[in-house]
C-alpha positions as CSV (number, residue, x, y, z in Angstrom):
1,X,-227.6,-53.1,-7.1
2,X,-223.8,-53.8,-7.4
3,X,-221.7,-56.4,-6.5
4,X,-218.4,-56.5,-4.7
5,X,-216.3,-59.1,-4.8
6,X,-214.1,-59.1,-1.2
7,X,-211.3,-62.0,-1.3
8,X,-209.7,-63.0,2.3
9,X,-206.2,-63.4,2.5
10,X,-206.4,-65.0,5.7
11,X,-208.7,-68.1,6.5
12,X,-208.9,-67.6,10.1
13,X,-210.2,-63.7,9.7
14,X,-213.0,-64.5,7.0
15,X,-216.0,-65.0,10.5
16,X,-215.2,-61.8,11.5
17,X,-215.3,-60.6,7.8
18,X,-218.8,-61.4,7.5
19,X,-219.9,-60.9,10.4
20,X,-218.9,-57.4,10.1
21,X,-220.3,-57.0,6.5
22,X,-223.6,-59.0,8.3
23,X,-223.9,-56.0,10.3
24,X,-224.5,-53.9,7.9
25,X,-228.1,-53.5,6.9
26,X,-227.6,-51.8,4.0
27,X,-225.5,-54.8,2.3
28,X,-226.6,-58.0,1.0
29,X,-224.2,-60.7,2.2
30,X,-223.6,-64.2,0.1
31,X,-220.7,-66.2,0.7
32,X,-219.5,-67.7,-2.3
33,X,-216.5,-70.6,-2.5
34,X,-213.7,-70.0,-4.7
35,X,-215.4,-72.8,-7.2
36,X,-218.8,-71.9,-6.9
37,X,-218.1,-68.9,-9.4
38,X,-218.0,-70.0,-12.9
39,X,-214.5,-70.6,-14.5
40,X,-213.0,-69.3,-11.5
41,X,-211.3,-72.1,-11.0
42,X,-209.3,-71.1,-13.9
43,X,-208.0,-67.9,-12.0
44,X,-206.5,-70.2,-9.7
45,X,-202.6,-69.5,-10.3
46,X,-200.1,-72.6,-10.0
47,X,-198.6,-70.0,-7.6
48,X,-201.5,-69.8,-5.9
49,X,-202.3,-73.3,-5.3
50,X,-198.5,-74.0,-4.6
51,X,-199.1,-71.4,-1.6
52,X,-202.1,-73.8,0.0
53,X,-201.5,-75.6,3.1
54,X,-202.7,-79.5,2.0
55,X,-205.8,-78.7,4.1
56,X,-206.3,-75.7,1.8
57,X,-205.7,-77.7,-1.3
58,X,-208.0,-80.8,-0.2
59,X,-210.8,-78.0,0.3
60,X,-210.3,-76.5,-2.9
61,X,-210.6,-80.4,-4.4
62,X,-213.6,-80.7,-2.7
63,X,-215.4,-77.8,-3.7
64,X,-215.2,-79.3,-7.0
65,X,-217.5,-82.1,-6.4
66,X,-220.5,-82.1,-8.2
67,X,-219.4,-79.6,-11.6
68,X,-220.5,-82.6,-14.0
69,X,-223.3,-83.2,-12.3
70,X,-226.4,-82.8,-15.2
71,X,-223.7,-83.2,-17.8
72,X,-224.2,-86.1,-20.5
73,X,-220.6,-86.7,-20.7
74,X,-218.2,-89.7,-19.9
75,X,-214.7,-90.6,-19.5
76,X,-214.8,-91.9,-23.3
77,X,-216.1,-88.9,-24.5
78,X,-214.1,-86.0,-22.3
79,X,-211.0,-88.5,-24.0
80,X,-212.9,-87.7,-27.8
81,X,-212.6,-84.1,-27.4
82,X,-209.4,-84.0,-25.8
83,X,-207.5,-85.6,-28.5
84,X,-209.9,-84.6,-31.6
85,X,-207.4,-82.8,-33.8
86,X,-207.9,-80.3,-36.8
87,X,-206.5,-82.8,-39.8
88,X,-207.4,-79.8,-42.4
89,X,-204.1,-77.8,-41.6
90,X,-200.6,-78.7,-43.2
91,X,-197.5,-77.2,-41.0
């Protein structure tokens, strides 16, 4: 089986995107969000999110919840590996 990837440009026709793709009995249909895809998120272009109405952008936000969730990490620690620098080099 192979996947297709179909991006909407428009919000308001993505129901009559699936539904027409539904139709089709030959097709297995999954909707996916933009986030739910691993490191998609990083595909997201400054352009892109500069072009998102702030209902757009507050969905995006959203769609994020829950990406830690099962990860043993903290504030402290994300701040660890931020800042950890490689002391070995000499410029």
């Amino acid at each position: 089986m192979e996947t297709l990837i179909v991006k909407v440009k428009d919000d308001s026709k993505l129901e009559f995107v699936l539904e027409l793709l539904q139709e089709l009995d030959y097709l297995e249909v999954s909707q996916e969000s933009r986030l739910a895809v691993a490191g998609e998120l990083a595909s997201v272009s400054d352009a892109e999110i500069g072009a998102m109405s702030p209902e757009q952008k507050a969905q995006l936000f959203l769609e994020s919840a829950g990406m830690w969730e099962g990860r043993d990490i903290n504030a402290a620690e994300l701040r660890r590996r931020a800042w950890q620098r490689d002391h070995t080099r000499r410029s």
